[in-house]
C-alpha positions in Angstrom: -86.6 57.9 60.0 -83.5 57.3 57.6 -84.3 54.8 55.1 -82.0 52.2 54.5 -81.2 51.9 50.9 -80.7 48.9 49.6 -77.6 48.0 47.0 -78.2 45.7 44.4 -75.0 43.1 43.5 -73.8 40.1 41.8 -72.2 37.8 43.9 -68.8 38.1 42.5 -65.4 39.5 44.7 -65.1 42.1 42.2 -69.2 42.9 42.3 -69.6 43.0 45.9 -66.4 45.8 46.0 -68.0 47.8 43.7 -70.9 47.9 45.7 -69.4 48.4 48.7 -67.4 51.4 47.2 -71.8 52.9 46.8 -72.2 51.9 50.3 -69.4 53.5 51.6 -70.1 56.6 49.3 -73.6 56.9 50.6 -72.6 56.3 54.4 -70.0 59.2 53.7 -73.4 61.5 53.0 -74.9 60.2 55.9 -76.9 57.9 54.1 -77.6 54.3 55.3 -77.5 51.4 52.7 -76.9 47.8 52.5 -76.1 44.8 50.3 -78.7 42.7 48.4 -76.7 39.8 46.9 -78.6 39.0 43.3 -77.4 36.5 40.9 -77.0 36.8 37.7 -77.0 34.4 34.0 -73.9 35.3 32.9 -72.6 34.1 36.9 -74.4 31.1 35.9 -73.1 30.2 32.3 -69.4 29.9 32.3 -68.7 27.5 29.3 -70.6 29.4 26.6 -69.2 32.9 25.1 -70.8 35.8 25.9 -71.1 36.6 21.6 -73.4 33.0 21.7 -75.6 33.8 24.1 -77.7 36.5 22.1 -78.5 38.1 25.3 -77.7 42.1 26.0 -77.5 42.7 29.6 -76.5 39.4 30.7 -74.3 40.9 34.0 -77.3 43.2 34.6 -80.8 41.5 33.6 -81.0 40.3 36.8 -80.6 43.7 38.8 -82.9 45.0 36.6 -85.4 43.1 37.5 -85.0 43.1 41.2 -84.6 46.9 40.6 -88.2 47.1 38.6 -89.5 44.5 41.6 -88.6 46.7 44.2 -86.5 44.2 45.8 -83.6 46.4 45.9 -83.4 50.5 45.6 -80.1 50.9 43.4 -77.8 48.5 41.0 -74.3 48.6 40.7 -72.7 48.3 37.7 -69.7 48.2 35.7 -70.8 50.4 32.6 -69.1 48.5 30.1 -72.1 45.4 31.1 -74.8 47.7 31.1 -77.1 48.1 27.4 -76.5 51.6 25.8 -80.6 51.3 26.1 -81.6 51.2 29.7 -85.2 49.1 30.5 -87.9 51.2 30.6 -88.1 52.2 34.4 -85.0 52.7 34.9 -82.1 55.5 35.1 -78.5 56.5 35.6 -78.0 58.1 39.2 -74.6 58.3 39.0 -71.2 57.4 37.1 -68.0 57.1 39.3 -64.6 58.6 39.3 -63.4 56.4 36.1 -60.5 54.1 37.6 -57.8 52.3 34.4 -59.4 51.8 31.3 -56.5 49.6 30.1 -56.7 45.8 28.9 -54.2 44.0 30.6 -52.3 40.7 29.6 -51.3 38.5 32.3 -48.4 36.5 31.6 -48.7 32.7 32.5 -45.4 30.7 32.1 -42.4 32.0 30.9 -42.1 35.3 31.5 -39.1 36.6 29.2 -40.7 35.2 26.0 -43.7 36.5 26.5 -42.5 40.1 27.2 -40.6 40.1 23.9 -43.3 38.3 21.3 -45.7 41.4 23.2 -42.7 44.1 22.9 -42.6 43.1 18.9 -43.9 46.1 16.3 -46.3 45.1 13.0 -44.7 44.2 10.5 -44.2 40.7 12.3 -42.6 37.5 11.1 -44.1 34.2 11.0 -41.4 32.2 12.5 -41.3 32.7 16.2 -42.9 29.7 18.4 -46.7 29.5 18.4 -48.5 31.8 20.8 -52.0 31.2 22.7 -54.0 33.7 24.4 -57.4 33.3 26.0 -60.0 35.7 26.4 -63.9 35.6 25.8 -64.2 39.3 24.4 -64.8 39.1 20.9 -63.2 43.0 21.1 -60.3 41.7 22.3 -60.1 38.6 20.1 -60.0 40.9 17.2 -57.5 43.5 18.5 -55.5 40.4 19.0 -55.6 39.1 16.2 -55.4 42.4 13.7 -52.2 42.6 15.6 -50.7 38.9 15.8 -52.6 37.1 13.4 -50.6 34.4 13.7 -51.6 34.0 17.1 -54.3 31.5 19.0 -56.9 32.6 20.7 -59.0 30.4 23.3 -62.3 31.3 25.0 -62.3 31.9 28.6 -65.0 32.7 31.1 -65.9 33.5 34.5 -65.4 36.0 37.0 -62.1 37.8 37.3 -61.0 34.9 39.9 -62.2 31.7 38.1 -60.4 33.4 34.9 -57.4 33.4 37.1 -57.4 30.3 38.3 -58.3 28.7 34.9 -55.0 30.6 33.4 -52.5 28.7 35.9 -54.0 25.5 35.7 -53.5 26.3 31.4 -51.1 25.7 28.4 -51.8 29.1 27.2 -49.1 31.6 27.0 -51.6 34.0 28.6 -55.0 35.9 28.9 -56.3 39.6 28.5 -57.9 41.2 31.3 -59.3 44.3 32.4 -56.5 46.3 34.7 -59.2 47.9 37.1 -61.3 45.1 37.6 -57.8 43.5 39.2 -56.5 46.2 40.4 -59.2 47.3 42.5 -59.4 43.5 44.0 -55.8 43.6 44.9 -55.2 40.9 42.4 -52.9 42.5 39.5 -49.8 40.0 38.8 -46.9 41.1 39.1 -46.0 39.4 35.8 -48.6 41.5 33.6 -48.5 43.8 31.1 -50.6 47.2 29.9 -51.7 47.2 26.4 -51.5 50.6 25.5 -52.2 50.0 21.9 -55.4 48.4 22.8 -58.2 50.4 22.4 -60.9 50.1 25.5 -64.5 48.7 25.6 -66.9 51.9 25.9 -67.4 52.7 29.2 -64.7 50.5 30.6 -63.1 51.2 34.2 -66.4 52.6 35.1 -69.2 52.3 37.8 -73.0 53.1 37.7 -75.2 53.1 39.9 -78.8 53.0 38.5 -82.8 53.6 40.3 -86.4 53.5 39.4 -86.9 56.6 37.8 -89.7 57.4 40.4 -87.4 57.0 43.0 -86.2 60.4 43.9 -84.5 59.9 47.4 -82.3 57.0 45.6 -81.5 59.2 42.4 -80.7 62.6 44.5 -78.6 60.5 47.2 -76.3 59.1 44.2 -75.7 62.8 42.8 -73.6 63.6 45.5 -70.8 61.4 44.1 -71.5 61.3 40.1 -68.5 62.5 38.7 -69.5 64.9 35.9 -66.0 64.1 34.2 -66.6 60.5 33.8 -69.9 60.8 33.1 -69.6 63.1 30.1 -67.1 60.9 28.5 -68.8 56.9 29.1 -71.6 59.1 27.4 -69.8 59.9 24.5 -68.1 56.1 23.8 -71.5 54.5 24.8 -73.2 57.0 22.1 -70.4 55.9 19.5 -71.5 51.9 20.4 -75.5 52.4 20.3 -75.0 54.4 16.9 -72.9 51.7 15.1 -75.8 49.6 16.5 -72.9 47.7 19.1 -73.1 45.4 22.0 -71.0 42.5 23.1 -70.7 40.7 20.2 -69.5 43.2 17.6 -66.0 44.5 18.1 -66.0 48.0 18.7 -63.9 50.2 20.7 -64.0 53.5 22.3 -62.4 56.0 24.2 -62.6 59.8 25.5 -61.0 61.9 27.4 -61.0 65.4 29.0 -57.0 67.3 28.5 -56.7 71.4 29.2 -60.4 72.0 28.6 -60.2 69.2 25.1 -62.4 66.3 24.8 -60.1 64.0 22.6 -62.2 60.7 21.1 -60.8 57.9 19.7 -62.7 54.7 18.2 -62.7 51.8 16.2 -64.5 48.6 14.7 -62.7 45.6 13.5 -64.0 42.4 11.4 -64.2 39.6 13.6 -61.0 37.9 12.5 -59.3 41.2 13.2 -58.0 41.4 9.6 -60.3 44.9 8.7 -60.3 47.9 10.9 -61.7 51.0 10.2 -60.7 53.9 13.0 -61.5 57.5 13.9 -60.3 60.1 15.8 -61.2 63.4 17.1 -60.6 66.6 18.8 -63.1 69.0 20.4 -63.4 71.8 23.2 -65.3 70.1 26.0 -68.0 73.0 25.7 -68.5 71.9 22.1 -68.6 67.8 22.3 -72.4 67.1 22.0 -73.2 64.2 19.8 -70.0 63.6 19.1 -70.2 59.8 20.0 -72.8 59.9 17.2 -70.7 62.3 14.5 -67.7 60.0 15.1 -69.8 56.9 14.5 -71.4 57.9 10.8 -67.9 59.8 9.9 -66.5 56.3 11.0 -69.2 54.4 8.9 -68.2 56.6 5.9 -65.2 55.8 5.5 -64.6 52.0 6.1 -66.4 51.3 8.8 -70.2 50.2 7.3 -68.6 47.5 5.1 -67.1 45.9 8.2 -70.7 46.4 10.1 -72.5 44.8 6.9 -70.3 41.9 7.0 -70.4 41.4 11.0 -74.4 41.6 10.5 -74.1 39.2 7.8 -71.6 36.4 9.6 -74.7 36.5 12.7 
């Protein structure tokens, strides 16, 4: 008899695609599956920031536990949520094709001023009218402001459609999103813009799916669709975050990618106002890229980016 494997998600539009995408993926092996609709805290909690709440995992504690319970048979994840440490128990069965690992912002009001405050290159005046953005990722926040730092910035939470929503019934000039989580809900405004100076959130744009680690029907039907690509380089940022001893509340940034047989790495960590930034970047043959998440981290630490650590530790 086929066993029906059963999909762990939040309850969230943009959740229950990603999900979908696993179920569709395992149907397409000849797998059945279905949806398990698990909430979570941080569906729960939408006033206080994310950075306040102390709490690693807060989009995936609760699929954990229904995981370890054996209420479900996988979780489905973006990666960016999920705790460079995974719970004892528990493994990676697969990483999906990665989709855009841009930050987007979305424009609300006028859409002429804000296209030319955003088209504006450092050094930047002080005089132009005030500008407010909204976003609850203290990564952002500090990309922002390291930028503009003349600029406001406003927390906002929620999931990708209560964000929305919140944004048009604002004063703020706009807020930063991530481009696949609205792009793969249809929801993308036409009125937004890529910010391709922005560095990403490790991992971000990706899916995981994760199983008990005793559970070797789950893990081996999820291997049919991990994409080796994607999964080498969410590796290496995620490695780069776990050795500068990163989660959501420390502003750190990663991203690889694979060009012509060349893994190319580039990461960051700012002060939480934005005005430090220490960066790195690097170039290696894919064949030749182990550690490097953890040899750009202490190169990065060397050379600017422990004083910036030290004082985030000490501002907590």
């Amino acid at each position: 008899m086929n066993k029906v494997i059963r999909i762990g998600t939040r309850e969230s539009q943009l959740a229950v695609w990603q999900a979908t995408q696993v179920q569709n993926l395992l149907m397409q092996f000849g797998f059945s599956a279905e949806l398990v609709y698990i909430k979570s805290e941080g569906d729960i909690d939408l006033k206080t920031p994310l950075y306040e709440m102390g709490v690693q995992g807060i989009f995936t504690r609760s699929l954990d536990l229904a995981l370890l319970n054996d209420r479900i048979d996988i979780a489905v994840h973006s990666l960016k949520d999920v705790p460079t440490q995974l719970p004892k128990g528990i493994v990676t069965a697969a990483v999906l094709k990665r989709a855009s690992y841009k930050d987007l912002f979305v424009v609300n009001g006028e859409w002429s001023t804000a296209n030319e405050v955003l088209q504006m290159e450092p050094p930047f005046t002080m005089h132009h009218s005030p500008f407010t953005i909204a976003t609850s990722s203290i990564r952002r926040k500090a990309q922002w402001l390291n930028r503009y730092p003349q600029h406001t910035i406003e927390n906002l939470r929620g999931n990708v459609n209560t964000r929305l929503q919140k944004l048009a019934d604002s004063h703020w000039n706009g807020a930063i999103f991530a481009a696949a989580g609205l792009e793969r809900i249809g929801l993308r405004p036409a009125h937004s813009i890529e910010l391709d100076w922005m560095l990403p959130a490790p991992a971000q744009g990706a899916i995981v799916v994760a199983c008990r680690h005793d559970d070797e029907y789950a893990f081996e039907a999820c291997r049919l669709f991990n994409d080796a690509d994607t999964a080498l380089c969410t590796a290496i940022e995620r490695d780069f975050l776990r050795a500068l001893l990163g989660g959501c509340s420390t502003p750190i940034s990663a991203l690889a990618s694979i060009v012509n047989g060349e893994l190319h790495f580039e990461g960051n960590i700012l002060s939480l106002d934005g005005k430090e930034k220490a960066s790195i970047e690097k170039t290696v043959a894919v064949n030749n890229c182990d550690k490097l998440g953890v040899i750009a981290a202490n190169e990065l630490l060397a050379n600017g980016g422990q004083v910036i650590a030290d004082k985030i530790r000490n501002a907590k």
